[in-house]
C-alpha positions in Angstrom: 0.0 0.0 0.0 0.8 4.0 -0.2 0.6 6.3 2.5 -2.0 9.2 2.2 -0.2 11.8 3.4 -1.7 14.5 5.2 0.1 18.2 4.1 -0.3 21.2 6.4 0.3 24.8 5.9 4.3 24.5 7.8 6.6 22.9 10.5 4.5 24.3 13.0 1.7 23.4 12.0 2.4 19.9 11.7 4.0 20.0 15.3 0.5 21.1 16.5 -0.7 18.3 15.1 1.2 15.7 15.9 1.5 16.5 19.5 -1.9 16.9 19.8 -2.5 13.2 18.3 0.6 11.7 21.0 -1.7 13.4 24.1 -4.8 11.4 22.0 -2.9 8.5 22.2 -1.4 9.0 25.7 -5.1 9.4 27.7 -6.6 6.6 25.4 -4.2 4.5 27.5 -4.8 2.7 30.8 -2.6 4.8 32.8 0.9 2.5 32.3 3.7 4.0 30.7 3.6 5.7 27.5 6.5 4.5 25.1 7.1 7.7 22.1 10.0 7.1 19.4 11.8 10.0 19.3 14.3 11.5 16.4 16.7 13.9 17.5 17.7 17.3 15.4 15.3 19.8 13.6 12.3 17.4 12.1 10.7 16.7 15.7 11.2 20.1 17.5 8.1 21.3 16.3 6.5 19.0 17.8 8.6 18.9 21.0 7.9 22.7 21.4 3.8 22.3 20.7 3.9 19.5 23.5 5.3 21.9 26.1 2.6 24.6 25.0 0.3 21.5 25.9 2.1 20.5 29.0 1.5 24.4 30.1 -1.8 24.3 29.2 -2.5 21.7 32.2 -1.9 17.9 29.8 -0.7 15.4 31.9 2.4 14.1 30.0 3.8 12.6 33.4 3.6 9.2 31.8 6.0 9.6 29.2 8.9 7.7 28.2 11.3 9.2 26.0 12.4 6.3 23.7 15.7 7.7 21.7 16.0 6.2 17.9 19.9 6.8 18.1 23.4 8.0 19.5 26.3 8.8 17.6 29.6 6.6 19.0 32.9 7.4 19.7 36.1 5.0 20.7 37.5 6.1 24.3 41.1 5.4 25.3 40.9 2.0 24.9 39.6 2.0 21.2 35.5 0.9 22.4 32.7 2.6 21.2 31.3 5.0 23.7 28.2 7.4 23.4 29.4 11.2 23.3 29.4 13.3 26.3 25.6 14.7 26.7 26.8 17.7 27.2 27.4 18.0 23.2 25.1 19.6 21.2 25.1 17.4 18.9 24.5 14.3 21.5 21.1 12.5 21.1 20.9 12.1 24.9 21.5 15.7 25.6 19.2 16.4 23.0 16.3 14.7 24.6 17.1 16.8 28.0 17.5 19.6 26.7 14.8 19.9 23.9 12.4 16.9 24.1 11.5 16.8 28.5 13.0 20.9 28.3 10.3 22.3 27.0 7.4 19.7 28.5 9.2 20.3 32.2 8.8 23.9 31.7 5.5 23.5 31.0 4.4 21.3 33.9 6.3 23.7 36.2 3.9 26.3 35.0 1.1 24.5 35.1 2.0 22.6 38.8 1.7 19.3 37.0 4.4 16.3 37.2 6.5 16.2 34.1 8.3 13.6 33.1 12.0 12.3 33.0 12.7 9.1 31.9 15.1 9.4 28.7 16.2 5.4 27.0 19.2 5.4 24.6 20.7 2.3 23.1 24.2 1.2 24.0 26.9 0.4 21.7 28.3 -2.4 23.9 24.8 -4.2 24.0 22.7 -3.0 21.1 20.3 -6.1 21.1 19.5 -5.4 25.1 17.5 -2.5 23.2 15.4 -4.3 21.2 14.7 -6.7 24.6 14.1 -3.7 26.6 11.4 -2.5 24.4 9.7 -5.5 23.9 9.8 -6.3 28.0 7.6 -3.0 27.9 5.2 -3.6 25.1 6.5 -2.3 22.0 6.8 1.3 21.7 3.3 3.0 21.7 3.6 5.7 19.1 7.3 5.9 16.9 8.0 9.6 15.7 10.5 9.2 12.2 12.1 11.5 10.1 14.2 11.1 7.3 17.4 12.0 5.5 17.1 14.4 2.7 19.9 13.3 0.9 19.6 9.3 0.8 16.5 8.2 3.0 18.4 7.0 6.5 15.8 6.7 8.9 17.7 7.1 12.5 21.3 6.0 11.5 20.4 2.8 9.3 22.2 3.6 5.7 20.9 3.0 2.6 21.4 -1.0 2.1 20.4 -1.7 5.3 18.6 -4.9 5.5 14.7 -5.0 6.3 15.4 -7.2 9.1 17.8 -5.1 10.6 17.3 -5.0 14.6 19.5 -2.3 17.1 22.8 -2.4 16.2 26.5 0.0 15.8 27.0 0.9 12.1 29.0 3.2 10.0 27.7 6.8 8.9 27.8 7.4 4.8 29.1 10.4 4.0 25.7 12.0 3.0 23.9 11.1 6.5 27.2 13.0 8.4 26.8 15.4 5.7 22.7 16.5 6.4 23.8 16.3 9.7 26.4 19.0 9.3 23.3 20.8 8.7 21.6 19.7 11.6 24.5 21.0 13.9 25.9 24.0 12.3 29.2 23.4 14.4 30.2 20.8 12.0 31.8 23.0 10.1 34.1 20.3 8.5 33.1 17.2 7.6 35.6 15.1 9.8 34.1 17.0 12.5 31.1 14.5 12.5 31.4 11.2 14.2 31.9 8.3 11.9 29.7 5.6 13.8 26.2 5.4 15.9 24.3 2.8 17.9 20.8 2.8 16.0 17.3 1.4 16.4 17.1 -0.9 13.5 14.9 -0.9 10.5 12.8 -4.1 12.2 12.9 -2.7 15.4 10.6 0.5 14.2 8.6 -2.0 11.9 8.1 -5.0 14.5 8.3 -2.7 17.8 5.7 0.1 17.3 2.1 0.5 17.7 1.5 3.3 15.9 4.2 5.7 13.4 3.9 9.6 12.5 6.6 10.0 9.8 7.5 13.8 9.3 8.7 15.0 6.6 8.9 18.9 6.6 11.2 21.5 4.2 11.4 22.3 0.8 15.0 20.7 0.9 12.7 17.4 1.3 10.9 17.3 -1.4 12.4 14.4 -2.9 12.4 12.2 0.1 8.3 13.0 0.7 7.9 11.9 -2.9 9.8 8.9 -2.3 8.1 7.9 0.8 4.7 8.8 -0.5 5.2 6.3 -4.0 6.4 3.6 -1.7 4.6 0.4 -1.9 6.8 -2.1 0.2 10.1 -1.1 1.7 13.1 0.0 -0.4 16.4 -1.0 1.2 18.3 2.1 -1.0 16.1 4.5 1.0 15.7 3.2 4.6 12.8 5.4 5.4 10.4 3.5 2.9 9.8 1.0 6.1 7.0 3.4 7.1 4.8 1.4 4.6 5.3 -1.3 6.4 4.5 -0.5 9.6 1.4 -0.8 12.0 -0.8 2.2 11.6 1.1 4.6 9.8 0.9 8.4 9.3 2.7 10.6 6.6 2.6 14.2 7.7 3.8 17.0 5.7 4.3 20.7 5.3 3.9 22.2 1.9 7.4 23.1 1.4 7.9 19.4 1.7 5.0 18.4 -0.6 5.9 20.9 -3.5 3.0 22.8 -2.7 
């Protein structure tokens, strides 16, 4: 099957949205925790940002769980693959303090509510423990995704990633490091940007999730919404294709995006 996208006036827009179906989904449930996928960098903060305007507003968001898609690796001393220090911008985990629970903490502070803090990550030594953790939970309720605008990676899998795929360490192609020097304007050389991550896996989004939202938002993404939206089955050379595949999926776009 296709997706039918739905294409909104801009970001914001589509970060209303979207955060306004995650707090439909989070009081349809029986009170247990609530398990949201989360990209880091530019394609979720809309939605990040409308949540805390909920959170303000008096939503009771204290139930969820923060599940990051990725982390980018470094070798320590020793040559093993360590997550960079969360105190780097460019670190998924300090991403999700600062501007995932940031913004929704503010907002319960406001509003005298309890806000939540629980933040998962995958670790390079034990990838697969991931993949268990999330399963021992119940699958992750709703699974925010975002693609690459230059070749389709979806969280760190590359293009050729195999549909199987579960959490695992892999090598970043030069075009992934590349949009994310544009994610992270720091990066102001390309050998600036780590060379490896520890990833959710292209089954683990498929076989793990309840519900997905991908967003796909920018005139630069024009070609990977009209790649996504054609889709039929899932297309290894363009790894974000697996949101055909999923349970219950969502395409949501902003008119830049669509061509529009």
């Amino acid at each position: 099957m296709t997706l039918q996208p739905t294409v909104l006036p801009d970001a914001d827009a589509v970060g209303d949205a979207v955060a306004a179906m995650i707090l439909d989904r989070l009081a349809a449930t029986d009170g247990s925790s609530f398990l949201l996928g989360c990209p880091g960098g530019r394609t979720g903060q809309p939605t990040y940002d409308a949540l805390g305007r909920l959170a303000a507003r008096g939503a009771d968001l204290s139930r969820l769980v923060v599940v990051m898609m990725d982390e980018y690796v470094v070798p320590d001393a020793d040559g093993v693959l360590r997550c960079v220090d969360p105190d780097l911008s460019y670190s998924c985990l300090g991403f999700a303090r600062r501007e995932i629970l940031g913004p929704i903490a503010a907002g319960c502070r406001a509003a005298g509510t309890v806000a939540p803090a629980e933040i998962w990550l995958p670790d390079p030594a034990t990838p697969g423990a991931y993949d268990d953790r999330i399963a021992a939970a119940g699958g992750i309720d709703l699974f925010l995704l975002a693609t690459g605008a230059s070749d389709g990676h979806i969280a760190f899998n590359q293009p050729g990633t195999p549909r199987d795929s579960r959490s695992h360490v892999t090598e970043l192609g030069e075009a992934t490091r590349r949009d994310n020097m544009c994610t992270f304007p720091e990066f102001t050389r390309l050998d600036m940007v780590p060379t490896h991550g520890v990833t959710v896996g292209v089954d683990t989004i498929a076989a793990s999730s309840r519900e997905v939202v991908m967003i796909v938002c920018g005139e630069h993404k024009r070609d990977a919404y009209a790649r996504i939206a054609a889709a039929r089955t899932y297309e290894p050379d363009w790894p974000a294709t697996i949101a055909v595949e999923c349970k219950n999926p969502t395409l949501v776009a902003d008119r830049a995006a669509a061509g529009l």
